[in-house]
C-alpha positions in Angstrom: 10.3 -25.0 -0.3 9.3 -22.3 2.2 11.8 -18.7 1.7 13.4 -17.2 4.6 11.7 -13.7 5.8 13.8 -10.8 3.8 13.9 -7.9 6.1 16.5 -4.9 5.3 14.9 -2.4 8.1 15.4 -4.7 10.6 16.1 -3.6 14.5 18.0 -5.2 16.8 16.8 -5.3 20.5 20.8 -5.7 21.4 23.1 -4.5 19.2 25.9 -6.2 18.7 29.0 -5.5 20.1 32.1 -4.2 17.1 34.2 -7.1 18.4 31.4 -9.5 18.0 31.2 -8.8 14.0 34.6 -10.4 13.5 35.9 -14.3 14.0 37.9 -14.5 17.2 40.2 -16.5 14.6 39.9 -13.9 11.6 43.8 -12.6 10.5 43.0 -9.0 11.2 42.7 -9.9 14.7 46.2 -11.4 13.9 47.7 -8.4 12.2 46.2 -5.8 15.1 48.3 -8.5 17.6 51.4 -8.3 16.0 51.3 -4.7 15.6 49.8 -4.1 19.3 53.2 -6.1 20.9 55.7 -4.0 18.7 57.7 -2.1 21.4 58.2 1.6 21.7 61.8 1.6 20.0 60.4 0.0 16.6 58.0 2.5 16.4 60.7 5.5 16.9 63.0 3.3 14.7 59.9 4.1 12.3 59.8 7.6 13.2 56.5 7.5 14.9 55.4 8.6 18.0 52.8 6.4 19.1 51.6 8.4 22.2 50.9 11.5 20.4 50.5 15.2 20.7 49.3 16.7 23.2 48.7 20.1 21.2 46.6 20.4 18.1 43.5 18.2 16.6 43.3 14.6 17.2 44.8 12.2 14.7 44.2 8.8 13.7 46.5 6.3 15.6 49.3 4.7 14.1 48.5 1.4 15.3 44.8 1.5 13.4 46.9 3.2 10.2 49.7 0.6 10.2 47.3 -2.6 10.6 45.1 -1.0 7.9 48.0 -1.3 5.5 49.7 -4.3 7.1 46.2 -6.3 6.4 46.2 -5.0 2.8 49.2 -6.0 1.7 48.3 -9.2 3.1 44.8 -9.7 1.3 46.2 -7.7 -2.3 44.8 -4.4 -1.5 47.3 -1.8 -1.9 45.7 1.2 -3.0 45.0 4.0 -0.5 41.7 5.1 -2.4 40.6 1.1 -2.3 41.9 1.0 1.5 39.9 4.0 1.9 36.7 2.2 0.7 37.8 -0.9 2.6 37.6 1.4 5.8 34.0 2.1 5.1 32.9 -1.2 3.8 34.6 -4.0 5.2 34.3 -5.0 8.7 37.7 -6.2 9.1 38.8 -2.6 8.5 36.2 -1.3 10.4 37.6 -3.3 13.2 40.7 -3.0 12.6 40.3 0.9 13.1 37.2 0.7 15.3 35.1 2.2 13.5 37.0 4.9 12.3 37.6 6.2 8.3 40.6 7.3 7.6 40.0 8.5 4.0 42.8 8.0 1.0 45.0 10.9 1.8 45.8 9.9 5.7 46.5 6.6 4.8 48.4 7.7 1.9 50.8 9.9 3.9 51.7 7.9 6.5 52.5 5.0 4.0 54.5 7.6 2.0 56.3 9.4 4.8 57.1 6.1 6.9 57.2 3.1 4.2 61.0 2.9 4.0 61.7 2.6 7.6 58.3 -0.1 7.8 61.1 -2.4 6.3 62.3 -2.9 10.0 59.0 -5.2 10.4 60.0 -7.6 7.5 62.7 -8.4 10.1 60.9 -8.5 12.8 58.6 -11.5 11.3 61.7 -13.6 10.9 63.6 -13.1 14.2 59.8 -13.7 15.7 60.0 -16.6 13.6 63.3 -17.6 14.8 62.9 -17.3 18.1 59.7 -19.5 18.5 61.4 -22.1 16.3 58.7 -21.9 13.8 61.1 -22.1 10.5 63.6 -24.7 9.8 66.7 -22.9 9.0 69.0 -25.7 7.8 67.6 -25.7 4.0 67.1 -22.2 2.1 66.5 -21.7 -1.6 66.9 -18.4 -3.4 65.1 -17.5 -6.7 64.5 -14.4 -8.8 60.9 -13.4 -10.3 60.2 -10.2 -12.4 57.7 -7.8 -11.6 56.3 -5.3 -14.0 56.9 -1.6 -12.8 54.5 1.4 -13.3 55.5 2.1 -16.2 54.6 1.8 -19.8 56.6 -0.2 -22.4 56.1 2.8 -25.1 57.8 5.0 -23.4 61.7 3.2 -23.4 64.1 5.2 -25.4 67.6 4.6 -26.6 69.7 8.0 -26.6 68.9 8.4 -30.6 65.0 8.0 -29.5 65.3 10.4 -27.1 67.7 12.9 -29.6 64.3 12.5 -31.8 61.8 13.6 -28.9 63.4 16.6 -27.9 63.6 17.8 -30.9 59.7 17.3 -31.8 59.1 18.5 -28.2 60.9 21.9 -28.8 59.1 22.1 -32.2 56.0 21.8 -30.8 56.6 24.1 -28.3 57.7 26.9 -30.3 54.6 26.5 -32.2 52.3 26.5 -29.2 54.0 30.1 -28.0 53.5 31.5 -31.5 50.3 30.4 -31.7 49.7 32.2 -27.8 51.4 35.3 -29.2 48.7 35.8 -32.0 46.4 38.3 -32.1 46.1 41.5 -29.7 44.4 39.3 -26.5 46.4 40.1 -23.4 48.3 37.0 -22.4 46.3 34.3 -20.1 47.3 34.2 -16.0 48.4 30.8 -16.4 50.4 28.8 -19.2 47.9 26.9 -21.6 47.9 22.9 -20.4 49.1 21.6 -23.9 52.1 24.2 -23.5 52.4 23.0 -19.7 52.5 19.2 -20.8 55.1 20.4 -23.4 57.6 21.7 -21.6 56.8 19.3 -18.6 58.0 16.7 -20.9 61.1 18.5 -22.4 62.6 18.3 -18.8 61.9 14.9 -18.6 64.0 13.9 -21.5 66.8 16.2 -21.0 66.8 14.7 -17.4 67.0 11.3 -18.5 69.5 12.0 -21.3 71.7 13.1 -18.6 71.1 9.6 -16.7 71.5 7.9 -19.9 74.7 9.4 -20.1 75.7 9.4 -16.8 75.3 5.7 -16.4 77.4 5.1 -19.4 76.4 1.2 -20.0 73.2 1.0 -19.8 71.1 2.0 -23.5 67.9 2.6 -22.7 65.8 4.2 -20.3 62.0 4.8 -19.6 60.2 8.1 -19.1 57.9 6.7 -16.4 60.4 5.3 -14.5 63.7 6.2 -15.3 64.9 3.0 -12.9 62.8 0.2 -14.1 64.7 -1.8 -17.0 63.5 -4.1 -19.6 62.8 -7.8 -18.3 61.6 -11.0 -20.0 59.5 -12.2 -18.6 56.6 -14.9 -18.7 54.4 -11.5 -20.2 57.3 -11.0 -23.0 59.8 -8.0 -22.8 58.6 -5.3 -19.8 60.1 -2.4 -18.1 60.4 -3.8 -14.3 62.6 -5.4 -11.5 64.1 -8.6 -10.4 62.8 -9.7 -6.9 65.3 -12.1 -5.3 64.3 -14.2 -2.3 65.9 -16.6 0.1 62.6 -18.9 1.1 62.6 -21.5 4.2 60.4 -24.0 5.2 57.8 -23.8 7.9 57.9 -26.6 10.8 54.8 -27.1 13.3 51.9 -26.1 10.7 49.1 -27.9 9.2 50.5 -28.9 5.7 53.1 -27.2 4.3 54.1 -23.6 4.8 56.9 -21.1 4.1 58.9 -17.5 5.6 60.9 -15.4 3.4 63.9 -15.2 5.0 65.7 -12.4 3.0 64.5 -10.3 0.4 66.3 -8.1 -2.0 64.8 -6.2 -5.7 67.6 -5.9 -8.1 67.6 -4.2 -11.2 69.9 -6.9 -13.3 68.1 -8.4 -15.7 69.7 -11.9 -14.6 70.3 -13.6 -11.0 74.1 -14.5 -11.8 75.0 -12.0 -9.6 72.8 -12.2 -6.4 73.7 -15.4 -5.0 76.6 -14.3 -2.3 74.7 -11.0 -1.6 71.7 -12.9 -0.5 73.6 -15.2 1.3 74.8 -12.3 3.4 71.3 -11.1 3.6 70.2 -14.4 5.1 72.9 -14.5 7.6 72.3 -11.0 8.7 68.5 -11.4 9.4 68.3 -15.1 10.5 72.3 -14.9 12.6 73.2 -18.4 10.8 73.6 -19.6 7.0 72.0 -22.0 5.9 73.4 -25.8 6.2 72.3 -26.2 2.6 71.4 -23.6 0.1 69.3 -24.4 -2.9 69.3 -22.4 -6.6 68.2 -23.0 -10.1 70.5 -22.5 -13.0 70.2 -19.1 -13.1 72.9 -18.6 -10.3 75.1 -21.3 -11.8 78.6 -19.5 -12.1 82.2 -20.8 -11.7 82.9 -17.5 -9.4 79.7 -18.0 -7.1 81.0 -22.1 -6.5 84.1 -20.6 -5.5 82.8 -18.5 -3.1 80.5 -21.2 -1.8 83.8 -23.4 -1.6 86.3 -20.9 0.4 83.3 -20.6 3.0 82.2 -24.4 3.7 78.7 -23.3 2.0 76.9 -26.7 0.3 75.0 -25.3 -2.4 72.8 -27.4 -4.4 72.7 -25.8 -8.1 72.3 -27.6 -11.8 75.4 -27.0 -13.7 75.9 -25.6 -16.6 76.3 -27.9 -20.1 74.8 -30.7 -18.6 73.5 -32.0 -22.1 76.9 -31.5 -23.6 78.3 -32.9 -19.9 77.2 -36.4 -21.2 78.9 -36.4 -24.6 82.0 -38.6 -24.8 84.4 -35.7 -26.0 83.4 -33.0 -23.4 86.0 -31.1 -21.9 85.6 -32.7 -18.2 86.5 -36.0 -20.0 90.2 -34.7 -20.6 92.7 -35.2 -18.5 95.3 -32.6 -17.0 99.0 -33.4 -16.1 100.3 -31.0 -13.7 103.4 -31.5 -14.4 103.6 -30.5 -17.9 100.8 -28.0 -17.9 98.5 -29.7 -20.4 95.5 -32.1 -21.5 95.2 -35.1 -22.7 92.4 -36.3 -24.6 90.3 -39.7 -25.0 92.3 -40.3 -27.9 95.2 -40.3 -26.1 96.7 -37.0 -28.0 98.3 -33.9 -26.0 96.7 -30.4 -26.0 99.6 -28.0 -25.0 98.7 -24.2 -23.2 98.7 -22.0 -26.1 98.0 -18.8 -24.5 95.8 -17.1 -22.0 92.4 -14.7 -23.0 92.6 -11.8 -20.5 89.7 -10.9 -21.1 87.7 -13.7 -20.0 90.6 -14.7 -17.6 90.4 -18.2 -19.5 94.1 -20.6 -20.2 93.6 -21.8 -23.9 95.0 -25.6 -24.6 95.1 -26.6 -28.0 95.8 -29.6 -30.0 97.9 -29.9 -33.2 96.0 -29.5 -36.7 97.6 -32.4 -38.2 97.0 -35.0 -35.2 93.4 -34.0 -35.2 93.4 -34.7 -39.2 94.3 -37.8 -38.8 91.5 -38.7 -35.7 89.5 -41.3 -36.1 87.2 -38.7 -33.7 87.7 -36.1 -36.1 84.3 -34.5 -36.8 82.7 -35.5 -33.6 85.7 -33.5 -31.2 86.2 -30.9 -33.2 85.2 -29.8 -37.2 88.3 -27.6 -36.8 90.6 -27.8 -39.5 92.5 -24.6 -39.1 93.8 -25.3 -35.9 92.5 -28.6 -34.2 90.9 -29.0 -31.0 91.0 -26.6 -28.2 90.3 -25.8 -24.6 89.3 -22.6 -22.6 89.8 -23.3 -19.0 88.9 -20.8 -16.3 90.4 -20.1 -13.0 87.4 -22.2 -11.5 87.3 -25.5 -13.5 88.2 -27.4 -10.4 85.4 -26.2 -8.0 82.8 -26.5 -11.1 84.2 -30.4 -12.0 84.1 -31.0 -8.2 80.2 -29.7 -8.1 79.1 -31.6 -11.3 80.7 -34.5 -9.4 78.3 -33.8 -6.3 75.1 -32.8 -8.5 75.9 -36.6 -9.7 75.1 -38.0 -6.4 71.6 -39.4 -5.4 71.7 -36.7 -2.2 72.2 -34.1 -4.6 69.4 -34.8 -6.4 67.0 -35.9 -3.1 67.9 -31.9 -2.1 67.8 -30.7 -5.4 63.7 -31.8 -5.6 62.9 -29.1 -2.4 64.1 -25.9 -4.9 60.6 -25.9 -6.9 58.6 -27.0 -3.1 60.1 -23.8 -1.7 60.4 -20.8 -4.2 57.6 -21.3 -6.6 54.6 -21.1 -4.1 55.6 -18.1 -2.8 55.7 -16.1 -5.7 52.2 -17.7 -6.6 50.8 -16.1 -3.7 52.6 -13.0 -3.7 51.1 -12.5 -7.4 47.8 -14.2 -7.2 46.9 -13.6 -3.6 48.8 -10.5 -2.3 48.5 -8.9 -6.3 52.1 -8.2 -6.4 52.1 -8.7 -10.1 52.7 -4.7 -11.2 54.5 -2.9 -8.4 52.8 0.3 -7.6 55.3 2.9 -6.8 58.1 3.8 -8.5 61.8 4.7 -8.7 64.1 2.3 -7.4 63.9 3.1 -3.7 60.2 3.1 -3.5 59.8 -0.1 -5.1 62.4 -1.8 -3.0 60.2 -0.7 0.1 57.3 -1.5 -1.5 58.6 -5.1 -1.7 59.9 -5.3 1.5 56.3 -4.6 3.1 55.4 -7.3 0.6 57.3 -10.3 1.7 56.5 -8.9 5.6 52.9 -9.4 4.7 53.7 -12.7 3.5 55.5 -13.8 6.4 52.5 -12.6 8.7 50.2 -14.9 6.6 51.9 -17.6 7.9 52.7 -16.2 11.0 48.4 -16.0 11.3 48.1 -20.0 10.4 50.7 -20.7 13.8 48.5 -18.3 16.0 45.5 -19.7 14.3 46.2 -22.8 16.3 48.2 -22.1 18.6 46.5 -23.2 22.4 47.0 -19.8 23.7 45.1 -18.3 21.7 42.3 -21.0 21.9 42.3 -20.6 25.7 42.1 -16.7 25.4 38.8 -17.7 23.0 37.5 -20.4 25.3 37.6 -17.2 28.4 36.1 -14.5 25.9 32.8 -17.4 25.0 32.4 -17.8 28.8 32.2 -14.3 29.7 30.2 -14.1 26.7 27.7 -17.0 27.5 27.8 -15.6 31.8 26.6 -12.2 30.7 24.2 -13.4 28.3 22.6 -15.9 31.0 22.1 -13.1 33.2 20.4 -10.5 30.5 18.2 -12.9 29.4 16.0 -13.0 32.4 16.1 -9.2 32.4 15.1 -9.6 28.6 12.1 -12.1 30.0 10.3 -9.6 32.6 9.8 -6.9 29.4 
């Protein structure tokens, strides 16, 4: 088999053009679109001035700066020193910026001066979604995932932990300014770096005793980032953040596709909590809630069904004690007369309202000790023999029998199958693909920007497979080929007479 010539000094009698060197397809020419039709308002919303300064040296423009970081949150490059190398490298960079190489420091302090108002485009992707009926709004789900912050797992202390390091930390430093003060050497200019590091890290536990402290509940605290909390997670226990998101399905695209519809990082360790808030956060974004809205167990709470039922919301959610659900003595298989205000159980025997737990806001119903005795369910209902069998009833029970009722139904459970189809392959690709595993910033306002620009780079990935195929951009192609092709039939003769 002949080998094809190898020739790196090669010289080309036409150079090629720089909009030849990428696809006519290729995202980047996507993400330099989107960010090309973004009006003059969003960009003073941003706190940019895209038309410049007419005094001083010439800077880089905001468009080339933006799409730079827009396209590497999209591809899983969001470093500004890999960015920067990307902007030498790469030719969708190079294209992106024409040609330009904005080094690590440019790009890092536009992302760091304008990355909490860049949340504005996350909305932007959805009402452009919205309004070109791309996404199918009448079934949502919401799901929680935990991301890893920067910061390390050895360095969580409990306020007795931290009692311990400030006290080693003072000792250490005493010793390091005795050990300066030896001798008849005139002190040094500058504090020695051990010393430095020292006392650097004595304000850092006294500042996060005082959080500690200050936020009363919590018990421990990290001296990376004093706002990222230990998670389980799928990696075991690690100091991060809960990212909740509302995901909708795609119509009009080739397979399957989704649009994060609202997204939200939370710093509870569980989701209980973050079902109405995100159901707000939908409606705000998208103007409408969703006809149906899908969540996993984690949600499952009699206080969140209640607020689902006072607004007409259908939420499709598992229950909680559906194992126990199906034994023959659970407590949805006792029956409550109103009129004396108590329970009566399989047996047939009466459980009376004994009291009520403030606490827990719960009713308590109990049965008498000698009935139960005598039971010939005795042992299976209850093992009680101090008191008999009893009931704690909350001031949802009715909603949550009324939703166990629905989860029952066969339309229930045709919904119920979407939840995994909707939420799961979105976090795949916002770990695997856009390498959102480890969030990069920290403190708790950073990373909830950070996340934000994530699930906008998400949503212009999909965004990209619409335009990909959409005929007006294949018409603005077929043109660019013909001008192409009418140009190149008149320079070839030209090329001939040489």
């Amino acid at each position: 088999m002949s080998l094809r010539p190898l020739n790196r000094e090669q010289v080309w009698l036409l150079p090629p053009t720089l909009d030849e060197l990428v696809p006519e397809d290729h995202p980047a020419r996507f993400v330099a679109a989107f960010v090309d039709s973004l009006d003059r308002s969003i960009w003073l919303d941003m706190g940019i001035e895209i038309e410049g300064e007419h005094m001083g040296a010439p800077s880089y423009h905001p468009r080339a700066l933006l799409s730079v970081w827009l396209y590497g949150f999209m591809t899983g490059t969001r470093s500004s020193r890999k960015l920067e190398a990307a902007c030498r490298d790469q030719l969708p960079y190079l294209w992106l910026t024409g040609w330009q190489h904005p080094d690590h420091n440019t790009l890092w302090r536009f992302y760091q001066e304008h990355r909490k108002a860049m949340q504005l485009l996350f909305k932007q992707t959805v009402r452009t979604a919205v309004t070109i009926g791309l996404v199918d709004l009448a079934v949502q789900a919401v799901d929680g995932t935990k991301i890893a912050g920067n910061a390390s797992k050895d360095r969580v202390y409990d306020a007795k932990g931290l009692k311990k390091l400030l006290e080693r930390t003072e000792a250490a430093i005493v010793d390091l300014e005795a050990q300066n003060e030896q001798g008849n050497d005139p002190p040094p200019p500058h504090l020695p770096e051990q010393l430095t590091h020292k006392q650097k890290l004595k304000e850092e536990v006294k500042a996060a005793m005082e959080q500690l402290a200050a936020e009363g509940t919590r018990k421990n605290i990290n001296l990376t980032d004093n706002d990222a909390k230990l998670m389980k997670s799928r990696q075991g226990i690690v100091p991060g953040y809960n990212l909740q998101a509302v995901v909708a399905p795609v119509k009009a695209l080739e397979g399957s596709g989704h649009l994060i519809v609202a997204a939200e990082v939370v710093q509870d360790q569980n989701d209980m909590a973050q079902l109405e808030p995100m159901l707000k956060r939908t409606e705000e974004i998208t103007g409408k809630r969703p006809d149906v809205f899908l969540a996993d167990a984690g949600y499952s709470s009699g206080s969140n069904l209640q607020a689902c039922a006072e607004t007409g919301q259908v939420i499709a959610m598992p229950v909680s004690q559906q194992q126990a659900q199906n034994q023959p003595y659970h407590k949805d298989n006792f029956t409550y007369a109103a009129n004396a205000d108590c329970y009566i159980c399989p047996c047939g025997h009466t459980l009376h309202f004994a009291g009520t737990k403030h606490k827990r806001n719960k009713r308590l119903y109990r049965a008498s000790k000698s009935i139960c005795e005598k039971c010939s369910a005795f042992g299976v209902c209850t093992t009680d023999k101090r008191q008999g069998r009893s009931l704690e009833i909350g001031p949802h029970e009715a909603v949550i029998q009324q939703h166990r009722e629905w989860m029952q139904t066969n339309e229930a459970k045709l919904i119920m199958r979407r939840r995994k189809e909707l939420s799961e392959p979105v976090f795949g690709i916002l770990k695997e693909q856009q390498s959102a595993r480890r969030f990069l910033l920290r403190g708790f306002a950073n990373v909830k920007a950070e996340a934000q620009l994530l699930a906008t780079a998400f949503n212009l990935r999909t965004l990209y497979q619409k335009w990909r195929i959409s005929p007006a951009r294949k018409a603005s192609t077929e043109k660019v080929e013909s001008i192409s092709t009418s140009i190149t039939s008149r320079l070839v003769p030209c090329c001939a007479a040489y």
